[in-house]
Residue frames as a rotation matrix with the C-alpha (Angstrom) as fourth column:
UNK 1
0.580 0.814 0.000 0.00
0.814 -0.580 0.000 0.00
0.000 0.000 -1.000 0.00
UNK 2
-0.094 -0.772 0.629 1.31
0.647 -0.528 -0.550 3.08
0.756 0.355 0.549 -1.20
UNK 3
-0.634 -0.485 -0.602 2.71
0.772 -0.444 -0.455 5.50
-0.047 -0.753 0.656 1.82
UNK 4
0.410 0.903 0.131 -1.01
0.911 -0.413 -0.006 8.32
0.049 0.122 -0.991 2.00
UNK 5
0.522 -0.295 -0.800 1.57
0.136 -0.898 0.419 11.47
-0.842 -0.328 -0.429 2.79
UNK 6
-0.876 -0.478 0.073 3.78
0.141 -0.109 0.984 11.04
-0.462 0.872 0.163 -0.59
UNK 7
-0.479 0.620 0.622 0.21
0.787 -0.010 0.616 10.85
0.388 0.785 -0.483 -2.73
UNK 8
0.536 0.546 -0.644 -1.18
0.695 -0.718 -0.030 13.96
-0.479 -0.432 -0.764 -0.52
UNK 9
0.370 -0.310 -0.876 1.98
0.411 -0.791 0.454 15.46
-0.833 -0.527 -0.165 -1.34
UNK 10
-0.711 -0.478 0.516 2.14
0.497 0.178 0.850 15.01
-0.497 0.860 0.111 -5.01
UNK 11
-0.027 0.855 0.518 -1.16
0.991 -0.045 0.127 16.14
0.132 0.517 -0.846 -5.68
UNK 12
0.518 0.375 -0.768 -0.26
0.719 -0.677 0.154 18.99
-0.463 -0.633 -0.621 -3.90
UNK 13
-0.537 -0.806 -0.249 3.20
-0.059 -0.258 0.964 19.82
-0.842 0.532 0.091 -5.73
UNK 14
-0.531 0.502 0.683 0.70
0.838 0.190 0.511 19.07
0.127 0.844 -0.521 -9.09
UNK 15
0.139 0.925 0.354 -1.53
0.969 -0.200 0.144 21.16
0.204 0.323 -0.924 -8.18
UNK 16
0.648 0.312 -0.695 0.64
0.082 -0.935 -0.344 23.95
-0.757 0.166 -0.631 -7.49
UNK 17
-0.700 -0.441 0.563 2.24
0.466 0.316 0.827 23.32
-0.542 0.840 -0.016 -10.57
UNK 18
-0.230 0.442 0.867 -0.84
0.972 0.155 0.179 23.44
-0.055 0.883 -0.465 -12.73
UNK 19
0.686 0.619 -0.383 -1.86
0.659 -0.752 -0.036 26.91
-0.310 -0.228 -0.923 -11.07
UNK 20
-0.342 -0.685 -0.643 1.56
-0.113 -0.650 0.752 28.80
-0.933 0.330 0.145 -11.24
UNK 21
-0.799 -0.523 0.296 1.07
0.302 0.076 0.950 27.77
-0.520 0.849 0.097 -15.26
UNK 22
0.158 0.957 0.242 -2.57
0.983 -0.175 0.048 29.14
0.088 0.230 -0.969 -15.33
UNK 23
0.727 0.598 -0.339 -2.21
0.672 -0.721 0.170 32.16
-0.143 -0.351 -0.925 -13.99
UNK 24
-0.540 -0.794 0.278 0.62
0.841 -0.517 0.159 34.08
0.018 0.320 0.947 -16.10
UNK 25
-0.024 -0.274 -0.961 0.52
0.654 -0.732 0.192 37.42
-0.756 -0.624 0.197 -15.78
UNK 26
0.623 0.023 0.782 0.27
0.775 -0.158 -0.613 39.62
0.109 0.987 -0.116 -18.94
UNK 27
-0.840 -0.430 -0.330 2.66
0.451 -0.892 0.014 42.85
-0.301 -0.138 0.944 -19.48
UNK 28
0.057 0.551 -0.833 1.00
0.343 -0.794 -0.501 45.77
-0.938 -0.257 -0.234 -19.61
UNK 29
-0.542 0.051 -0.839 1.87
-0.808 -0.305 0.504 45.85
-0.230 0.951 0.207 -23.43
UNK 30
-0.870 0.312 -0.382 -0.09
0.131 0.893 0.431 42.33
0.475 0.325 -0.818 -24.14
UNK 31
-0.730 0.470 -0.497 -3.00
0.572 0.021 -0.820 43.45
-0.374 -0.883 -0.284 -21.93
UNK 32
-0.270 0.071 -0.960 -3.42
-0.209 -0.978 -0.013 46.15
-0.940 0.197 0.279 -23.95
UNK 33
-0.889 -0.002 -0.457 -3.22
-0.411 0.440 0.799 44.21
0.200 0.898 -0.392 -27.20
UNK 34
-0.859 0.445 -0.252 -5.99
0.440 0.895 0.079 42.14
0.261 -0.044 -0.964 -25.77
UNK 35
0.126 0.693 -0.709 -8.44
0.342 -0.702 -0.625 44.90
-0.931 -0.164 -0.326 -24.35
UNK 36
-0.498 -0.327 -0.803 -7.53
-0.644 -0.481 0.595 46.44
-0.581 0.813 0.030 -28.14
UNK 37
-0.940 0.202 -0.274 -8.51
-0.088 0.634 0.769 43.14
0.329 0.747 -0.578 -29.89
UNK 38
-0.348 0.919 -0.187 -12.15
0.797 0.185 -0.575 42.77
-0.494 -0.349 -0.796 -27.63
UNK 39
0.059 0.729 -0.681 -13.29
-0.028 -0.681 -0.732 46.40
-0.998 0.062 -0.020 -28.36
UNK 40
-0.659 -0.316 -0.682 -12.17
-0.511 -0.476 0.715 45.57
-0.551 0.821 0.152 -32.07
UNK 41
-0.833 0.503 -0.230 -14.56
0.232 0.695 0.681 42.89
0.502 0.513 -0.696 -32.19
UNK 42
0.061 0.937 -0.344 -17.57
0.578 -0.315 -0.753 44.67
-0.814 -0.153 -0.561 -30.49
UNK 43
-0.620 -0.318 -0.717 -16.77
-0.344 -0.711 0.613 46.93
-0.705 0.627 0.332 -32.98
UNK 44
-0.888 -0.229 -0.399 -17.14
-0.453 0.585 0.673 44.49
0.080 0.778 -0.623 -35.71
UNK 45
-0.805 0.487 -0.338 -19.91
0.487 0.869 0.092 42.70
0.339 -0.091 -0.936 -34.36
UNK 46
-0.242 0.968 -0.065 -22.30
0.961 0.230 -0.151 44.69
-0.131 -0.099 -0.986 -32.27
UNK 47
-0.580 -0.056 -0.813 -22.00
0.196 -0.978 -0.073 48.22
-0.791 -0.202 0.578 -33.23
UNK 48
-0.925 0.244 -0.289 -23.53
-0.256 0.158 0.954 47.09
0.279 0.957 -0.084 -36.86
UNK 49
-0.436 0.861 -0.262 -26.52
0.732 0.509 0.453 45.68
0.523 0.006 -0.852 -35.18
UNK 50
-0.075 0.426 -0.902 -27.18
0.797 -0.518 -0.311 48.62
-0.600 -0.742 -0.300 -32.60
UNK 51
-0.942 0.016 -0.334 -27.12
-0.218 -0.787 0.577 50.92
-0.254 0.617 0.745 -36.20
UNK 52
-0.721 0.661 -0.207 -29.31
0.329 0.590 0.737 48.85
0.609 0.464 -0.643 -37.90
UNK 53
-0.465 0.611 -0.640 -31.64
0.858 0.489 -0.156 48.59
0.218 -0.622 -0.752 -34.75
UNK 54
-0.274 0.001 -0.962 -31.35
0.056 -0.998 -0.017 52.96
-0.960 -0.058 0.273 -33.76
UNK 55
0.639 0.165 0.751 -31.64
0.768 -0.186 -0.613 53.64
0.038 0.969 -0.245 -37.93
UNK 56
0.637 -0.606 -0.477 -28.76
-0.215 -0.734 0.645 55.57
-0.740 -0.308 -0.598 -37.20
UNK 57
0.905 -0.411 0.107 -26.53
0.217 0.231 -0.948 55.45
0.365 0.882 0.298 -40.94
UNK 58
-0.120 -0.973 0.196 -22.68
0.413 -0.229 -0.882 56.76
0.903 -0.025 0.429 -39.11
UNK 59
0.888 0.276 -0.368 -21.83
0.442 -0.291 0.848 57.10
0.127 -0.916 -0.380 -35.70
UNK 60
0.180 -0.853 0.490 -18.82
-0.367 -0.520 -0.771 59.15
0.912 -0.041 -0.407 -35.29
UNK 61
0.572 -0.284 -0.770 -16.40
0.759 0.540 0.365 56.83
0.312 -0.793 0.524 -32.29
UNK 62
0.453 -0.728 0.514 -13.99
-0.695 -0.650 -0.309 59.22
0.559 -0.218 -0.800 -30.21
């Protein structure tokens, strides 16, 4: 029968393992890129339907 404190303590060492490798950090230039690439796809996606819907022909974005 294997030894319950070595298989407690592997799962533990696994499991922080798997977290540290989940939970990277972004820089503050890749963050950006990503908060850039969402609003390019609301953009893309629901700003066309909330014209359509208003009958609004050109919103002007600032």
């Amino acid at each position: 029968m294997r030894d319950p404190r070595k298989i407690f303590l592997f799962t533990a060492l696994l499991t922080l393992i798997i977290t540290n490798l989940s939970a990277q950090i972004l820089t503050e230039r890749d963050r950006a890129k990503v908060v850039d690439d969402l609003l390019e796809e609301r953009f893309e996606t629901v700003l066309p339907g909330l014209m359509d819907q208003s009958g609004i022909d050109m919103w002007i974005l600032i």
